[in-house]
C-alpha positions in Angstrom: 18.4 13.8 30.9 14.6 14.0 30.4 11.4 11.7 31.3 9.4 10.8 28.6 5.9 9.1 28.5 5.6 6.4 26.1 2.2 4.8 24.6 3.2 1.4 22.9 5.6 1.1 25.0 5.6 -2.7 24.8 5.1 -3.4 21.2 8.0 -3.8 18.5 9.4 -0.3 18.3 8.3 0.6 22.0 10.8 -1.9 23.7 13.7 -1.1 21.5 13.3 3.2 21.6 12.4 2.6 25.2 16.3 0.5 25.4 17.7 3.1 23.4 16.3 6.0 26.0 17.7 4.7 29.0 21.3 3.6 27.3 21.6 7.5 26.9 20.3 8.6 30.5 16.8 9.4 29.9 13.8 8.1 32.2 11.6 6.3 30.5 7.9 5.7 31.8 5.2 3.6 29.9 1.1 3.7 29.5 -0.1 0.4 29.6 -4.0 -1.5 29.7 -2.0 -3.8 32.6 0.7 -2.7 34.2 3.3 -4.7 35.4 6.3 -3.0 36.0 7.4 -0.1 38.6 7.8 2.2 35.6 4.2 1.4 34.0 0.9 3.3 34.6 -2.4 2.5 33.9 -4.7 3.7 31.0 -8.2 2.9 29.9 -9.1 5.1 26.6 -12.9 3.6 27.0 -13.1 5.3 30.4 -11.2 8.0 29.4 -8.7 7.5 32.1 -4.8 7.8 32.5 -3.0 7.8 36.1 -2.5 11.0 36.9 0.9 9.5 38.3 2.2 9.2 35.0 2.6 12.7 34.3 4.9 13.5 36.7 7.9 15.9 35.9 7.1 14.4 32.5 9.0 16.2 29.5 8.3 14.4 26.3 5.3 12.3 24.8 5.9 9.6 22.4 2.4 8.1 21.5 2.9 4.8 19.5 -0.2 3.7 20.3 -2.8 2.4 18.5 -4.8 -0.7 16.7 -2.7 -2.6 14.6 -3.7 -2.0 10.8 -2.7 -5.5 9.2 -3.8 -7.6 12.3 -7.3 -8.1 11.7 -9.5 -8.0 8.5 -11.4 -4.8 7.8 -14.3 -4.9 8.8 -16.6 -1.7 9.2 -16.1 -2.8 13.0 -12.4 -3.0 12.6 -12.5 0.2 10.4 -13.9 2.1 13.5 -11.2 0.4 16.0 -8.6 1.4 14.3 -9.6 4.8 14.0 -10.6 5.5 17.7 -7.6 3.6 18.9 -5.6 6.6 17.3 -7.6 9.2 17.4 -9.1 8.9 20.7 -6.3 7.9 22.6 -4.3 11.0 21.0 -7.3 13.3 22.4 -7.4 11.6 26.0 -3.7 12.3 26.3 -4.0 16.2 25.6 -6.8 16.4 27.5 -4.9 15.1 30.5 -2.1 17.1 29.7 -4.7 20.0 29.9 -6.3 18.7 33.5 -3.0 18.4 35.4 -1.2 21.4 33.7 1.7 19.3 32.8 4.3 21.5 31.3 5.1 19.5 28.3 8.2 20.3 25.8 6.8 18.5 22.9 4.6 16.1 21.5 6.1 13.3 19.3 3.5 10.9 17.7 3.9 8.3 14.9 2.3 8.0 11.7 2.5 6.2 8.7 3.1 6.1 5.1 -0.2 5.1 4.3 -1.1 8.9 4.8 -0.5 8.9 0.8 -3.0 6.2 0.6 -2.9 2.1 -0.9 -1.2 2.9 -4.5 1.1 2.4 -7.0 3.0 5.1 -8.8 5.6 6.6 -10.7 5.0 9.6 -8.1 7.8 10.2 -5.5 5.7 11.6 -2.3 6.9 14.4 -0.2 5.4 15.7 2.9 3.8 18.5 1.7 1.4 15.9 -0.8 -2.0 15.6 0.4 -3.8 13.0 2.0 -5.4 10.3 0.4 -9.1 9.7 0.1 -8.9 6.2 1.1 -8.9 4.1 4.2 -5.2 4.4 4.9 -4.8 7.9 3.9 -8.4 8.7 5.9 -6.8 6.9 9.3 -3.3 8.8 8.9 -5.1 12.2 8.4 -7.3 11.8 11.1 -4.5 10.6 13.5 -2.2 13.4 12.5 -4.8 15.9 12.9 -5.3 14.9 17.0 -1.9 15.4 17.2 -1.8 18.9 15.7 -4.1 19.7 18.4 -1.3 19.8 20.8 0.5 23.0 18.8 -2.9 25.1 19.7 -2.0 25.1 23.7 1.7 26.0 22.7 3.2 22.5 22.3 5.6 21.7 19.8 4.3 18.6 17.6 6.9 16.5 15.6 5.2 13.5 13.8 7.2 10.4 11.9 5.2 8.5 9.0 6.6 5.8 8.9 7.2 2.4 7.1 7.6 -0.7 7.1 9.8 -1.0 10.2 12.8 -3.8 9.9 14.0 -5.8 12.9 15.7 -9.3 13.8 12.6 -9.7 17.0 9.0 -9.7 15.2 7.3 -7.8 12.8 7.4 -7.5 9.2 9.8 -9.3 8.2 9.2 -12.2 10.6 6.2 -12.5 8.6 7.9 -12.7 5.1 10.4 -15.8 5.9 8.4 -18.3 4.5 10.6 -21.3 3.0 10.7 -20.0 -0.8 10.9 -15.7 -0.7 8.6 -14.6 -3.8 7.3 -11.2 -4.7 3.4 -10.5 -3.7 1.0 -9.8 -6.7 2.6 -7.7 -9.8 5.8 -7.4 -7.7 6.2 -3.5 -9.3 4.6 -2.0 -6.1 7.3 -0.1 -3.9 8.0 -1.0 -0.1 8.7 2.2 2.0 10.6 0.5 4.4 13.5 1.7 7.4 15.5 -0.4 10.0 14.4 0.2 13.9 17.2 1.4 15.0 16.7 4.4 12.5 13.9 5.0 13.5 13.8 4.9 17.2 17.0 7.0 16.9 14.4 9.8 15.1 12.3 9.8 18.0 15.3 10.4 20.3 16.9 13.2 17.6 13.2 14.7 17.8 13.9 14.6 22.0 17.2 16.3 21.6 16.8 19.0 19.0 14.1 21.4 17.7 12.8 19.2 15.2 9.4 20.0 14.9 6.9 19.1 12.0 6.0 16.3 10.0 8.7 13.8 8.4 8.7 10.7 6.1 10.5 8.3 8.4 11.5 6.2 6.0 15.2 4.8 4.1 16.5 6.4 1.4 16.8 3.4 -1.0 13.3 2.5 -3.1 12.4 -1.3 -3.3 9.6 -3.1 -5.2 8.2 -6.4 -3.5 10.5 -8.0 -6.2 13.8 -6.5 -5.5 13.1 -6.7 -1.8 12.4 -10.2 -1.6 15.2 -11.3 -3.8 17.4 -9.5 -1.5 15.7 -11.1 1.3 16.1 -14.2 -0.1 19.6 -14.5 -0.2 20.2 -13.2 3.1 18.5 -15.5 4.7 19.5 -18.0 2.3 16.4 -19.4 1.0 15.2 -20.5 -2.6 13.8 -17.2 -4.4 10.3 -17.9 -6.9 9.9 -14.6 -8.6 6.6 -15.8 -10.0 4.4 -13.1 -7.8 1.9 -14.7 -5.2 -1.6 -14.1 -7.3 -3.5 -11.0 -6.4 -7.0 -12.7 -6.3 -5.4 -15.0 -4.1 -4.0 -12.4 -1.6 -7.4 -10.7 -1.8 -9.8 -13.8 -1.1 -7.5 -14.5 2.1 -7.1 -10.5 3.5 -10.1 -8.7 1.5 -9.7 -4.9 1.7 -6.9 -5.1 4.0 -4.5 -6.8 0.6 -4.4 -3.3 -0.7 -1.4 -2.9 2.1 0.4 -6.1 0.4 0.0 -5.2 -3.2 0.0 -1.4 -3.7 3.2 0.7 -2.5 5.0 4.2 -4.0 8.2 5.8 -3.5 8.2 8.0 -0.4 10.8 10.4 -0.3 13.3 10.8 2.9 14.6 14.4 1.9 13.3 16.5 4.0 14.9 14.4 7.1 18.2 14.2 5.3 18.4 17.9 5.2 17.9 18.3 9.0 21.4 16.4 9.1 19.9 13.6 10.6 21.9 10.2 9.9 20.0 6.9 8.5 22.8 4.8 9.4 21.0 2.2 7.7 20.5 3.6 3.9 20.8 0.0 2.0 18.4 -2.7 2.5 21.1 -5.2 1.8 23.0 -3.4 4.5 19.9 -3.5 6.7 19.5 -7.1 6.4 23.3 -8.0 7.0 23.0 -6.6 10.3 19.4 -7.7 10.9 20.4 -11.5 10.4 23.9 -12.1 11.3 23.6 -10.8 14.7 
């Protein structure tokens, strides 16, 4: 069994790794603006402060925190927000780590696929492919980078970009059942996308084996916004218009931010397939049928 410190611990993916922790016997404690709970400490990245109490015989970091990216439109204020929420909140925690010599086993941060920026492609990207020069692949880089910092004191740093993530409570795909399903824009842009319970079951494989380095968390099957929501469509049973929603339109309503809706490549999920790792959830049609008849 192992303790683990979790950032986000209260969004989407933090409630349901944070279930999946304690099912298998590990301790789970949370960083939180307002804690609530017995196993919840206080943290204040403006005041660069984090409860020294949280730290305690602590093993693992999972930092999940950070601004949400499609919550808000971009504005240079918003730009900056995002940034910091990542970036500084990843350098208050090693810093802390630092100040109360906590002997930490690794450090286990999220990402996201937007590391290979907001486009469309016949391109297939791997890992090893550079960073984009735009805003996405600018926030990833700079995120990923804080968390590299940990390797230079001798920690171990495992980071996940990830998707879009799919679950029945919330998030993306709460977003996309409108009453008629259709495509967004030109429809041909890709949606890297993986179930939660893959993913939260990465972050626990990360716990309980040496995988270290970076990895496309992502499934293995590639879907445009077309295929995706005609398959969306009929699992939740509602009338599919594969007449795109207009690109100008999308743009007047999100500005900058649209690029997330209507650019996407493939992402490739080969390098965590050869660690042996499982995606139990490989199909998206498979994904859905459990998503929405449970």
């Amino acid at each position: 069994m192992s303790k683990i410190l979790i950032t986000g611990g209260t969004g989407l993916v933090g409630k349901r790794l944070t279930e999946l922790l304690v099912n298998k016997n590990h301790e789970v404690v949370i960083l939180s603006r307002s804690p609530q709970n017995k196993n919840e400490f206080k943290w204040d990245i403006s005041k660069s402060y984090i409860d020294e109490k949280a730290f305690k015989n602590i093993d693992f970091i999972i930092h999940l925190a950070g601004a949400g990216i499609a919550d808000k439109r971009w504005t240079s204020k918003r730009k900056k927000e995002i940034i910091e929420s990542r970036v500084k909140s990843t350098d208050l925690l090693l810093s802390k780590v630092k100040e109360f010599k906590v002997p930490l086993k690794k450090f286990i941060s999220t990402s996201a696929t937007g590391f290979y920026g907001g486009v469309t492609s016949d391109k297939i990207f791997k890992e090893e492919d550079s960073a984009s020069t735009d805003f996405l692949g600018s926030v990833c880089e700079k995120w990923e980078n804080a968390a590299l910092q940990f390797k230079n004191g001798g920690i171990p740093v495992t980071i996940l970009r990830t998707g879009i993530v799919l679950s029945k409570k919330g998030g993306a795909l709460e977003k996309m059942k409108t009453p008629i399903i259709s495509p967004l824009g030109s429809g041909k842009q890709y949606i890297p996308w993986i179930h939660i319970d893959d993913l939260c079951n990465m972050y626990i494989n990360a716990i309980d084996t040496n995988l270290e380095g970076i990895y496309n968390a992502v499934a293995p099957e590639h879907h445009t916004s077309k295929s995706f929501s005609k398959l969306l469509a009929k699992s939740i049973k509602r009338p599919f218009l594969p007449i795109g929603v207009p690109s100008f339109l999308l743009k007047l309503i999100f500005g900058e931010m649209a690029v997330i809706l209507l650019q996407g490549s493939r992402i490739s999920s080969d390098k965590i397939k050869k660690t042996e790792f499982n995606i139990q959830f490989s199909s998206l049609q498979k994904a859905l049928k459990v998503i929405f008849n449970n």
